[in-house]
VEXLUMTOR-170260 format. One record per residue (C-alpha): residue number from 1; chain; x, y, z. Coordinates in pm, 1 decimal, decimal comma. Each point is the difference from the previous one (the first is absolute). Last residue first. Layout:
<atom num="NUM" chaine="A" X="X" Y="Y" Z="Z"/>
...
//
This chain:
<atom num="304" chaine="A" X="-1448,6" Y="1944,2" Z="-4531,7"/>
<atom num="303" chaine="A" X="127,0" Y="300,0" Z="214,7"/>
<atom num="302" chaine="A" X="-39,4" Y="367,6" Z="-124,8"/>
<atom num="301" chaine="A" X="147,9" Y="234,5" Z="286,1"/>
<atom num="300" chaine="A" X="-131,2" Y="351,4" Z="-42,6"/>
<atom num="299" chaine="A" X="124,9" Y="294,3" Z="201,5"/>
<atom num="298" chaine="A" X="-199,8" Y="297,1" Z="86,4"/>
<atom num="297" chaine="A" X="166,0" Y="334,4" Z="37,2"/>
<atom num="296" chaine="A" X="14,5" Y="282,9" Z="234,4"/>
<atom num="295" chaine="A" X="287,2" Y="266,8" Z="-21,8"/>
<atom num="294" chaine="A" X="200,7" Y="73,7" Z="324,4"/>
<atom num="293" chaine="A" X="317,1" Y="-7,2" Z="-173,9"/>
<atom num="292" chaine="A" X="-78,4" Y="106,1" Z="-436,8"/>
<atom num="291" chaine="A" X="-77,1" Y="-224,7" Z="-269,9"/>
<atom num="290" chaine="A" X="45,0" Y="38,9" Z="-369,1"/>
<atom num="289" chaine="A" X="341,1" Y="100,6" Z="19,0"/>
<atom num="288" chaine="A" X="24,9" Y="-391,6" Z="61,5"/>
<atom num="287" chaine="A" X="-136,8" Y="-82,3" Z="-332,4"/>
<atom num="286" chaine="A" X="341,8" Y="29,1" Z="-199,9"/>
<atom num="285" chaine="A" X="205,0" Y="-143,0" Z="330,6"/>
<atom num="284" chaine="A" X="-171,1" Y="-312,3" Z="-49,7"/>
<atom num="283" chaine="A" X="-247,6" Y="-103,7" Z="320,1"/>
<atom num="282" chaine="A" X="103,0" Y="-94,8" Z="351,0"/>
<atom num="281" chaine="A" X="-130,4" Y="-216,1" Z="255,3"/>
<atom num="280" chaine="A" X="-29,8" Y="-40,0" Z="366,8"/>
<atom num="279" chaine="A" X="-273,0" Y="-239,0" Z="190,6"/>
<atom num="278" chaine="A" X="-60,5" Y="41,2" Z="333,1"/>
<atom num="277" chaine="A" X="-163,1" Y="-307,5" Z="169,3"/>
<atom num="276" chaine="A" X="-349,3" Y="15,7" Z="181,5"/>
<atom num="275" chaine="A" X="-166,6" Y="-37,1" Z="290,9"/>
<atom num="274" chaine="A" X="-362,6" Y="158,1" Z="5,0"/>
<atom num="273" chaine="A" X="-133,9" Y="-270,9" Z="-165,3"/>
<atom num="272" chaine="A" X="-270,7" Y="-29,8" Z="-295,3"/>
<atom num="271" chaine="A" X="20,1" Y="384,3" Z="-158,8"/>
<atom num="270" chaine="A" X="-297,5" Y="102,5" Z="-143,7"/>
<atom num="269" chaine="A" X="-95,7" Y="241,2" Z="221,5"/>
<atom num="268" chaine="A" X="327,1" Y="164,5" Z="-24,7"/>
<atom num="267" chaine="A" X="339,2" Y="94,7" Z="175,6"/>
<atom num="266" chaine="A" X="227,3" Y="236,8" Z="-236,5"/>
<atom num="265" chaine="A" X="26,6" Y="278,3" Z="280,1"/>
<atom num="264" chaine="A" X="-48,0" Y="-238,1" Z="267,3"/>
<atom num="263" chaine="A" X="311,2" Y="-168,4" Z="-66,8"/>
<atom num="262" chaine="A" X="-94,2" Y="-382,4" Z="-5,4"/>
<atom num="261" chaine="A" X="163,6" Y="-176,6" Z="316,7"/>
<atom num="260" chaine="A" X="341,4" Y="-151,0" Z="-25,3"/>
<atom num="259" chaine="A" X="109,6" Y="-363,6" Z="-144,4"/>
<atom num="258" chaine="A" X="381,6" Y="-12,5" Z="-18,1"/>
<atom num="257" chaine="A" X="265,5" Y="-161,1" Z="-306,2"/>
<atom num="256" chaine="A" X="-145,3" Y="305,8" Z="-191,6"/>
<atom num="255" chaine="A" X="5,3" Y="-85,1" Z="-402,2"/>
<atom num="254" chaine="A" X="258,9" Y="249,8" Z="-192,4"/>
<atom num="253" chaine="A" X="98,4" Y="92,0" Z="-314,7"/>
<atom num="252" chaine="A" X="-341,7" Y="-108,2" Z="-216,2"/>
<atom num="251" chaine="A" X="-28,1" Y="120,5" Z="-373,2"/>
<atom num="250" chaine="A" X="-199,6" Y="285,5" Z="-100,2"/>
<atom num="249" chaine="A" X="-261,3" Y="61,1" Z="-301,1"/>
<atom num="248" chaine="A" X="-201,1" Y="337,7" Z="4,8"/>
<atom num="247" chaine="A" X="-364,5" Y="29,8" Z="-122,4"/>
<atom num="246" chaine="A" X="-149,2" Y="338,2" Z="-25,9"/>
<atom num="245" chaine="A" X="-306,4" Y="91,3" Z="179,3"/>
<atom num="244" chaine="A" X="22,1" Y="354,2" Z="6,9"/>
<atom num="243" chaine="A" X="-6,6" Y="78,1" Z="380,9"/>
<atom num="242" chaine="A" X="72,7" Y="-315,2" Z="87,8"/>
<atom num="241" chaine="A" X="269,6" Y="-163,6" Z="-115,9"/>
<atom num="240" chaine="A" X="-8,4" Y="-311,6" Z="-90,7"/>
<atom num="239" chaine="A" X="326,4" Y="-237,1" Z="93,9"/>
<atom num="238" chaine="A" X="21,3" Y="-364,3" Z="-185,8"/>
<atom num="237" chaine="A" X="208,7" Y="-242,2" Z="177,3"/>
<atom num="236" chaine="A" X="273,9" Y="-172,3" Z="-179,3"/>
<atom num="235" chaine="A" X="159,6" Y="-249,4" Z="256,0"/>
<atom num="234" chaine="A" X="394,9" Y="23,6" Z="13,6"/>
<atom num="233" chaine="A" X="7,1" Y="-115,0" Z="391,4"/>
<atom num="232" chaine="A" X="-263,2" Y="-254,4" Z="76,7"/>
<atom num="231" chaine="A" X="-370,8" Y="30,9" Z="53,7"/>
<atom num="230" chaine="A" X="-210,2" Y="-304,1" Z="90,4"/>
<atom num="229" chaine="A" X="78,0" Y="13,0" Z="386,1"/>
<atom num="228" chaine="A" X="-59,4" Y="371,1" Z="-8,8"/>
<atom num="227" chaine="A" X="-352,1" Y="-39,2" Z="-124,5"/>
<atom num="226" chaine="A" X="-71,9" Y="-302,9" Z="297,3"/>
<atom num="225" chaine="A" X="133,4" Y="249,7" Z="204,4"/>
<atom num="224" chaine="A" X="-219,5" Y="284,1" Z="-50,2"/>
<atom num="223" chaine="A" X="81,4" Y="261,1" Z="-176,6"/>
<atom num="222" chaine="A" X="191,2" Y="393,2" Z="-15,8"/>
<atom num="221" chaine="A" X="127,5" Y="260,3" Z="-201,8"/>
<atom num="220" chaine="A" X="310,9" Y="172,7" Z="-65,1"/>
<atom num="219" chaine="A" X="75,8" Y="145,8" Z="-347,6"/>
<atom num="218" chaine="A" X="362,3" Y="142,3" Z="-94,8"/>
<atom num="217" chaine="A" X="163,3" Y="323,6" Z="-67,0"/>
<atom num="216" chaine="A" X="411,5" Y="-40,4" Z="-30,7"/>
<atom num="215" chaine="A" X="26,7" Y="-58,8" Z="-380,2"/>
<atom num="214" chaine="A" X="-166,3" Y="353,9" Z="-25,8"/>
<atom num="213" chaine="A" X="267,3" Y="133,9" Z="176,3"/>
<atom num="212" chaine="A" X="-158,9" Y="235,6" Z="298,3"/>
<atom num="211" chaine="A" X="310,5" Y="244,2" Z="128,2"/>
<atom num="210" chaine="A" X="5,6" Y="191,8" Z="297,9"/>
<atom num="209" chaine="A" X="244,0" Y="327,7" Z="24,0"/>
<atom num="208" chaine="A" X="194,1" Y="130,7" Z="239,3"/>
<atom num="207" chaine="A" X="21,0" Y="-283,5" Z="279,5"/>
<atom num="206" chaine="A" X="233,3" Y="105,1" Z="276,0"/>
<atom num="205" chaine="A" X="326,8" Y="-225,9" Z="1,1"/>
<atom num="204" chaine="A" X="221,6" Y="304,0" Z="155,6"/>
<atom num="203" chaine="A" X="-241,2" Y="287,8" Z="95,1"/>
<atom num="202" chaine="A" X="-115,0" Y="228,3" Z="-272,7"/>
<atom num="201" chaine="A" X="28,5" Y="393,1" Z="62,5"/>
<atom num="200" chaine="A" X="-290,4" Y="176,6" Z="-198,3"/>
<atom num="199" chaine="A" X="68,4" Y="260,4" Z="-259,4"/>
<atom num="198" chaine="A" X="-194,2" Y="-181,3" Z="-287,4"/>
<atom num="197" chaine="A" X="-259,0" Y="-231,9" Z="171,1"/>
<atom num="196" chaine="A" X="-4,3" Y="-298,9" Z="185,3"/>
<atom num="195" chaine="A" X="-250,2" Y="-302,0" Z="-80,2"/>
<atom num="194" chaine="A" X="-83,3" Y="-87,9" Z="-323,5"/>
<atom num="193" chaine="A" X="-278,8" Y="-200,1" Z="-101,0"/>
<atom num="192" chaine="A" X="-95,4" Y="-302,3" Z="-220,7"/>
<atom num="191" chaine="A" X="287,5" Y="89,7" Z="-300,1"/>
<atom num="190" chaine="A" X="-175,2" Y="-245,5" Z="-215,0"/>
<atom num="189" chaine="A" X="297,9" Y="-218,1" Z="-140,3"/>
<atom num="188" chaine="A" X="264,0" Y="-118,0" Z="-260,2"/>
<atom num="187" chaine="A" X="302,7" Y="-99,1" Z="249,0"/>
<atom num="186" chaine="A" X="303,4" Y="58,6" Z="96,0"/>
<atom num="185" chaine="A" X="-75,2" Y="359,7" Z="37,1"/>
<atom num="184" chaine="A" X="293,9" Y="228,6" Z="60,4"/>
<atom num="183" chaine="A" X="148,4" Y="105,7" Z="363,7"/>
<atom num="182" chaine="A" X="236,6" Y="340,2" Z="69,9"/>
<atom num="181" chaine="A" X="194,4" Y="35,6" Z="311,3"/>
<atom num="180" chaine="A" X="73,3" Y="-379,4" Z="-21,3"/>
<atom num="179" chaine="A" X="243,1" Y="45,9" Z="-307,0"/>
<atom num="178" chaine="A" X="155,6" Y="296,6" Z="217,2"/>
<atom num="177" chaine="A" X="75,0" Y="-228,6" Z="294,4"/>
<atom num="176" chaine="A" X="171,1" Y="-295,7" Z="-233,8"/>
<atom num="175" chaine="A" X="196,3" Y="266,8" Z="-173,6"/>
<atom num="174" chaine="A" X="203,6" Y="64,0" Z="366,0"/>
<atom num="173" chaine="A" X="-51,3" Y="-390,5" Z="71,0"/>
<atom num="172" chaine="A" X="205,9" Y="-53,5" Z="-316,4"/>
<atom num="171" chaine="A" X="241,2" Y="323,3" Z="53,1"/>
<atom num="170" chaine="A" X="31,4" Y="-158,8" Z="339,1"/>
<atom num="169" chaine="A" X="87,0" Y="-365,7" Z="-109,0"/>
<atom num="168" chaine="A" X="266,2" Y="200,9" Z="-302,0"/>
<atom num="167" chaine="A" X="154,1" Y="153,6" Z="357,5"/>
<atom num="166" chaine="A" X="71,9" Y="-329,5" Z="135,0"/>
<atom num="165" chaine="A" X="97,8" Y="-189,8" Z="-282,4"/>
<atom num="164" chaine="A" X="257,7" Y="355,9" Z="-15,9"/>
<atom num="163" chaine="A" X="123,6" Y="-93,9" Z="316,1"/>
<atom num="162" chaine="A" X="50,7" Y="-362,3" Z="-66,1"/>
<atom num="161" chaine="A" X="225,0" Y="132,5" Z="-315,8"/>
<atom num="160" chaine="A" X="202,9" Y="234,2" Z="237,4"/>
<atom num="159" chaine="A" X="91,8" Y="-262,2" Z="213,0"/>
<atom num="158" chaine="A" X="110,2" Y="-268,2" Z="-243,9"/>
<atom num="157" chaine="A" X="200,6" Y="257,3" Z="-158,6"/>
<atom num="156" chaine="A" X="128,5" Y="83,9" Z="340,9"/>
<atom num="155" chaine="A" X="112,1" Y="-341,4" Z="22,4"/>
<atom num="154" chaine="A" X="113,7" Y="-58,6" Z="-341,1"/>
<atom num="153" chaine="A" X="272,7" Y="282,7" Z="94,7"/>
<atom num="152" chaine="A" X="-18,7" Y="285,8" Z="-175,2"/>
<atom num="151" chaine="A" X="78,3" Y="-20,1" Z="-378,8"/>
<atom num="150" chaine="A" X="388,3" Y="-18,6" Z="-119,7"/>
<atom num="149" chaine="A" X="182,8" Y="291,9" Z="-227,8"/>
<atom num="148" chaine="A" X="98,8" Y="173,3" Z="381,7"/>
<atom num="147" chaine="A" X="139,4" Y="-326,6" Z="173,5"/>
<atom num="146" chaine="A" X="215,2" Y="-42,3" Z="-353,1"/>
<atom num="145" chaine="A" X="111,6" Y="401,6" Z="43,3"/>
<atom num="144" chaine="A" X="69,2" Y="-57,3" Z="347,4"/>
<atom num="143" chaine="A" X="178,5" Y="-311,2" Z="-18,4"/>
<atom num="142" chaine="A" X="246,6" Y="180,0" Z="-270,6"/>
<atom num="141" chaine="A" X="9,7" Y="252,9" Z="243,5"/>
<atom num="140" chaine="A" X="136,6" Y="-205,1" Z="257,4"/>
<atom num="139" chaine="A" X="266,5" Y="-183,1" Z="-201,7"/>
<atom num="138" chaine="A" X="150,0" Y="369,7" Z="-93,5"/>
<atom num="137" chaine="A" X="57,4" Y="91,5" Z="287,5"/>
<atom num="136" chaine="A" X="199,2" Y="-338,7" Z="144,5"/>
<atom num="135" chaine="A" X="209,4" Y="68,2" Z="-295,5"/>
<atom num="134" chaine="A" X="35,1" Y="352,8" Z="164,6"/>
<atom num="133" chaine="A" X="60,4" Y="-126,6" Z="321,3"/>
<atom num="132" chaine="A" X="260,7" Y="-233,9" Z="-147,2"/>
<atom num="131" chaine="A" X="196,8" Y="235,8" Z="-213,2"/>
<atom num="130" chaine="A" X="-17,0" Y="231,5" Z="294,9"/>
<atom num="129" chaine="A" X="109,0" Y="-205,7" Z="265,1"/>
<atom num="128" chaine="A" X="309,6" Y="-109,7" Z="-267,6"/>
<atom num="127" chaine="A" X="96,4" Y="364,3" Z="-31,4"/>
<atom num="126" chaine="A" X="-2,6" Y="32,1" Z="354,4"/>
<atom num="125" chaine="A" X="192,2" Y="-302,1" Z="94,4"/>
<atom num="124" chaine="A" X="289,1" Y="127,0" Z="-302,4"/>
<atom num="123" chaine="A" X="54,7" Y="364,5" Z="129,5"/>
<atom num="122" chaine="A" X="69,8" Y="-118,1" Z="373,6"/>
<atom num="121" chaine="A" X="210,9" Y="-234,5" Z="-115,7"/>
<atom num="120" chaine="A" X="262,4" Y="271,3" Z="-169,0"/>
<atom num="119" chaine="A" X="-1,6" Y="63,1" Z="-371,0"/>
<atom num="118" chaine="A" X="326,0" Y="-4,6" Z="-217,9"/>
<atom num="117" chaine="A" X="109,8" Y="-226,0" Z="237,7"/>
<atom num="116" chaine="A" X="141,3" Y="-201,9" Z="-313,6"/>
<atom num="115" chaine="A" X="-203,0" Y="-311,1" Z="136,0"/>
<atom num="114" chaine="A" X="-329,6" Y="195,7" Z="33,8"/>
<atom num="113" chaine="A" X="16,6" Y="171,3" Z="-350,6"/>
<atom num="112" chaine="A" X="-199,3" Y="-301,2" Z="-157,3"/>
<atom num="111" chaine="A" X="-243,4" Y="-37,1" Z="261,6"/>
<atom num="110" chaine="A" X="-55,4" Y="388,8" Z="-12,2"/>
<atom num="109" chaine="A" X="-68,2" Y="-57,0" Z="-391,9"/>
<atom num="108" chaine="A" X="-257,2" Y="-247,7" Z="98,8"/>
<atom num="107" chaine="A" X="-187,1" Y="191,6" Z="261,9"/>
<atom num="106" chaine="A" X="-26,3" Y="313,8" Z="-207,1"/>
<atom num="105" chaine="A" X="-141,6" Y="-213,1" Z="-302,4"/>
<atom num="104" chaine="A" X="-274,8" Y="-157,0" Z="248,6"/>
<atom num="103" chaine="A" X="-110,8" Y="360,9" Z="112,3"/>
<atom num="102" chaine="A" X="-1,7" Y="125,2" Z="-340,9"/>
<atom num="101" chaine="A" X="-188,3" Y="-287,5" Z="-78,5"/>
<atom num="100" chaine="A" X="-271,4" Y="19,6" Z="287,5"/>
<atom num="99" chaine="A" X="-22,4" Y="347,2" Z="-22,3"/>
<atom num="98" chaine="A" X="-115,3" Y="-25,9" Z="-340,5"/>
<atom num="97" chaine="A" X="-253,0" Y="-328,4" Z="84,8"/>
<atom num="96" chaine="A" X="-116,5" Y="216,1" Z="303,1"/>
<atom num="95" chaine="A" X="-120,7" Y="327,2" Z="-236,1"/>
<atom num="94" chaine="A" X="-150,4" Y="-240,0" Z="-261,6"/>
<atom num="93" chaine="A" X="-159,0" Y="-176,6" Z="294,3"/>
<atom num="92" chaine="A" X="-144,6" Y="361,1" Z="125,8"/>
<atom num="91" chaine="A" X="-114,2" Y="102,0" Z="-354,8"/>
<atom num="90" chaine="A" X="-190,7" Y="-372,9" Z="-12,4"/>
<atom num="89" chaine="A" X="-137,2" Y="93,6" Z="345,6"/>
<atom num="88" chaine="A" X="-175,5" Y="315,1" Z="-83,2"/>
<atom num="87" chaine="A" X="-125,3" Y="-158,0" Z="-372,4"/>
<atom num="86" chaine="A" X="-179,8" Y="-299,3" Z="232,2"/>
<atom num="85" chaine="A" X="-149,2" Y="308,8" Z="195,4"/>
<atom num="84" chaine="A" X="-123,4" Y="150,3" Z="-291,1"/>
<atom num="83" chaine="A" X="-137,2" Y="-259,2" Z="-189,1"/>
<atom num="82" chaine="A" X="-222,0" Y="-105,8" Z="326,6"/>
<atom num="81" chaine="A" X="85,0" Y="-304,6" Z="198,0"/>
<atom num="80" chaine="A" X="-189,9" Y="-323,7" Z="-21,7"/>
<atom num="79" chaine="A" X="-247,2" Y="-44,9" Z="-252,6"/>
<atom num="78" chaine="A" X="-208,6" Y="-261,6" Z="141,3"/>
<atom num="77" chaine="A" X="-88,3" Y="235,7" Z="331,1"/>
<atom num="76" chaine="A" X="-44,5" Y="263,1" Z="-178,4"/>
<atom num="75" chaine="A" X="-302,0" Y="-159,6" Z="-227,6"/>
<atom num="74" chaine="A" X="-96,2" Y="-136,7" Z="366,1"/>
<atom num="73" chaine="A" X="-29,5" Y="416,4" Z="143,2"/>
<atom num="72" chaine="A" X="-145,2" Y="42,9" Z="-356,2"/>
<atom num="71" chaine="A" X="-247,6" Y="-255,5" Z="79,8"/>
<atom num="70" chaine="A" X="-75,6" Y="127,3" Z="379,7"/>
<atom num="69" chaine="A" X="-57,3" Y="327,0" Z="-124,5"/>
<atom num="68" chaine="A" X="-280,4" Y="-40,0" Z="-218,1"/>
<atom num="67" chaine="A" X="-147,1" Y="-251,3" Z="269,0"/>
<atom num="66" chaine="A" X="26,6" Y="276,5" Z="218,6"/>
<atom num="65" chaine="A" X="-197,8" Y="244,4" Z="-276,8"/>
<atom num="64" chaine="A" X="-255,8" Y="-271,4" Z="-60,2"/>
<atom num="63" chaine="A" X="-117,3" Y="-37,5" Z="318,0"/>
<atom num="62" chaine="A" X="-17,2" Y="386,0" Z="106,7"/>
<atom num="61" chaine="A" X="-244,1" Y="49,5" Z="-307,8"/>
<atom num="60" chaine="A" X="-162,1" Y="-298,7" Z="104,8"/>
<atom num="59" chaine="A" X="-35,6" Y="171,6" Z="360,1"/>
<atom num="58" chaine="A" X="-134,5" Y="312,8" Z="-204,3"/>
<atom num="57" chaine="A" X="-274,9" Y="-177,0" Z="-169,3"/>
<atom num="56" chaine="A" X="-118,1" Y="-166,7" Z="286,0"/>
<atom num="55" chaine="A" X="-26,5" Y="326,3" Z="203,7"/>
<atom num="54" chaine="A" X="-185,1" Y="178,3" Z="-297,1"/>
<atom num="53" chaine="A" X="-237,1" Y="-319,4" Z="-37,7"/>
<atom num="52" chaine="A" X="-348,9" Y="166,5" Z="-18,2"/>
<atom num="51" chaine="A" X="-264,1" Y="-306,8" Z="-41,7"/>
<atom num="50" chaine="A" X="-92,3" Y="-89,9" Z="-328,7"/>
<atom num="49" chaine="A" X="-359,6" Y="-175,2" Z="-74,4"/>
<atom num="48" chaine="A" X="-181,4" Y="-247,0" Z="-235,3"/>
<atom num="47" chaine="A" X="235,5" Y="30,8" Z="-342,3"/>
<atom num="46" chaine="A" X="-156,3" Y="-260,4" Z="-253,9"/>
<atom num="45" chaine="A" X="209,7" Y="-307,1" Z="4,7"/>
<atom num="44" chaine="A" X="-281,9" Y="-228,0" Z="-85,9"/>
<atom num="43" chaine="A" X="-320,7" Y="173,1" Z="-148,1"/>
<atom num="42" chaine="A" X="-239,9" Y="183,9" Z="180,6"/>
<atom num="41" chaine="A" X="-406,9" Y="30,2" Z="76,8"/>
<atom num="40" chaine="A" X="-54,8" Y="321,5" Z="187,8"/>
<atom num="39" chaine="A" X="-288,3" Y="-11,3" Z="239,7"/>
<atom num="38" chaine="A" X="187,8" Y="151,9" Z="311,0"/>
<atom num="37" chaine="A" X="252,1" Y="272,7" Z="-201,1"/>
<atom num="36" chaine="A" X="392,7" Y="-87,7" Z="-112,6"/>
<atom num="35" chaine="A" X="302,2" Y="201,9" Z="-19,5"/>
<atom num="34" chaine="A" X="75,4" Y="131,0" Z="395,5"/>
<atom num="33" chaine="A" X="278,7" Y="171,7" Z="21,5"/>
<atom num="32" chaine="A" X="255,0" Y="150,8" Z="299,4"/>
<atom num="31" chaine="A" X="-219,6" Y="-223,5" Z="273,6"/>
<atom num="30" chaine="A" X="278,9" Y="71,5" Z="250,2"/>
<atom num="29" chaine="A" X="214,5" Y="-210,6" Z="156,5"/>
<atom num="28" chaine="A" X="-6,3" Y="-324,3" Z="152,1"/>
<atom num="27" chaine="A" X="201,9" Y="-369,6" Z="-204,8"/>
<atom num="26" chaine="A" X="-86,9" Y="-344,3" Z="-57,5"/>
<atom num="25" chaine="A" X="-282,3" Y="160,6" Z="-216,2"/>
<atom num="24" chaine="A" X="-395,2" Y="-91,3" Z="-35,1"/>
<atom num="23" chaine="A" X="-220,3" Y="-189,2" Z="-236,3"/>
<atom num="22" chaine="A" X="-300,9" Y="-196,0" Z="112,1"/>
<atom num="21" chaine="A" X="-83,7" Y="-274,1" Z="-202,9"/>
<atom num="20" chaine="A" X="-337,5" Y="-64,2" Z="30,0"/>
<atom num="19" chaine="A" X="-196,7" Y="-317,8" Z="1,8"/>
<atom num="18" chaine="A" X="-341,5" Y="42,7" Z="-96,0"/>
<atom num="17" chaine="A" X="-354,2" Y="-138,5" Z="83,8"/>
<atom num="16" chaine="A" X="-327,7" Y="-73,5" Z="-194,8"/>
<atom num="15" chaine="A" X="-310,3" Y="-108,9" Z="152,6"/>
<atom num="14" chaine="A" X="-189,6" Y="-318,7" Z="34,8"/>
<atom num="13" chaine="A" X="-337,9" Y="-154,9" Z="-60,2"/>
<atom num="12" chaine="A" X="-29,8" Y="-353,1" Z="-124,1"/>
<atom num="11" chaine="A" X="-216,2" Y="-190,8" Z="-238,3"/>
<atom num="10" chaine="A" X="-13,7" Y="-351,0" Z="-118,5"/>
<atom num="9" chaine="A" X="-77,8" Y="-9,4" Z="-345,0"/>
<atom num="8" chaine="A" X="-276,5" Y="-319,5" Z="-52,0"/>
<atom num="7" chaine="A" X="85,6" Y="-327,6" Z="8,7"/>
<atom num="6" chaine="A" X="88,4" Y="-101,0" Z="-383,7"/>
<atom num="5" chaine="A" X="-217,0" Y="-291,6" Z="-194,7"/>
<atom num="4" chaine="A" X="-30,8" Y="-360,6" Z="19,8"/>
<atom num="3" chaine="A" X="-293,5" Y="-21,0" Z="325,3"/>
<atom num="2" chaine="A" X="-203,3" Y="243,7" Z="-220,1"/>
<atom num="1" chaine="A" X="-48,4" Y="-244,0" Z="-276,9"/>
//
């Protein structure tokens, strides 16, 4: 009968690790506010810390005023002349076009007199110079006033839109800077420790706060190889801890490719080799809380 049932439990020891996320800023400054305490647990997108950002926020200040400026310069651009100046040159082509005709009338009534020698040569070539260069008058302003009603050239509409890509990049990397000046939670978490203080200047990429998910606390533990040839990834293990004895299950992440020697700390008598394989595993993030780094445990493997 006893050659049909179960092997006993087979019995590990191991200890409990975790794998924190250590939160810090792309930017320096200094610690302005600090809005969580070591042993808090948090939610995601809880303020962690602020760092002052009056330099940042006056450079975005300075971004958005020249991009301010660059789209009305563009809105001008479009346009084309102002009211006023297209009102300036239709009173001067008003002015031409009535010099023009008077001019043109005195030319023709001195062609008509010619013959009679009513007028002399003289008075006929400089009427007719002035019906022409008054003609001519007229013609130019009536470019003007078309030149005037049209945008700038598509060139220096091109131009001016490139600049403003350029400026709306700097208002982005401008907004970009402040966003980093003050970091949220991404995740629910123990806040494990803290490391700067209120007041204190914090170097670019210096770690401000250390964060302990629970989903990021696993078990490590060790066996022999004939144990680690037998377990594959997804096993259930069973995890007791032990200061109260109660029973965690955990599935296996990770099996050690390399033999190494049995960490003296969890080494014991009743331990077969001293080479062993380390074994990683992780339990559900509802009875993860349950364990803390450093913590002892003993891990159960049932195999039938």
């Amino acid at each position: 009968m006893s050659g049909c049932q179960s092997t006993d439990p087979q019995m590990y020891n191991g200890y409990a690790e975790g794998e924190f996320v250590n939160v810090s800023s792309t930017q320096s400054g200094k610690l302005d506010k600090l809005f969580v305490t070591r042993g808090a647990q948090i939610s995601a997108n809880d303020n962690l810390f602020a760092l002052e950002c009056e330099s940042e926020v006056l450079a975005l200040q300075q971004a958005q005023a020249d991009l301010a400026a660059a789209e009305a310069t563009l809105s001008d651009y479009q346009k084309g002349a102002r009211p006023e100046e297209i009102r300036v040159i239709e009173a001067q082509l008003s002015q031409a076009v009535a010099s023009a005709e008077n001019a043109a009338r005195e030319f023709e009534r001195n062609s008509a007199l010619f013959p009679t020698n009513a007028v002399s040569k003289t008075q006929l070539d400089a009427s007719e110079a002035l019906a022409k260069s008054t003609s001519a008058k007229v013609k130019e302003l009536k470019n003007s006033l078309n030149v005037a009603k049209l945008s700038k050239r598509p060139d220096q509409i091109k131009a001016q839109k490139d600049r403003i890509a350029q400026l709306r990049s700097v208002l982005k990397q401008a907004q970009w800077k402040i966003d980093e000046k003050g970091v949220k939670s991404r995740y629910q978490a123990l806040v494990y420790d803290t490391l700067y203080r209120e007041g204190e200047f914090v170097p670019q990429g210096g770690i401000i706060v250390r964060l302990l998910p629970p989903q990021n606390i696993k078990i490590r533990f060790f066996v022999p190889q004939k144990i680690a040839e037998s377990l594959q990834i997804g096993t259930n293990i069973s995890i007791t801890q032990r200061s109260d004895g109660k029973k965690i299950t955990a599935h296996v992440t990770y099996i050690s490719p390399e033999a190494e020697f049995t960490p003296p700390i969890i080494y014991s008598n009743e331990s077969k080799s001293k080479l062993s394989y380390m074994i990683e595993a992780y339990p559900s993030k509802n009875d993860a809380p349950l364990l803390h780094p450093g913590q002892p445990v003993e891990v159960t493997l049932e195999h039938h």
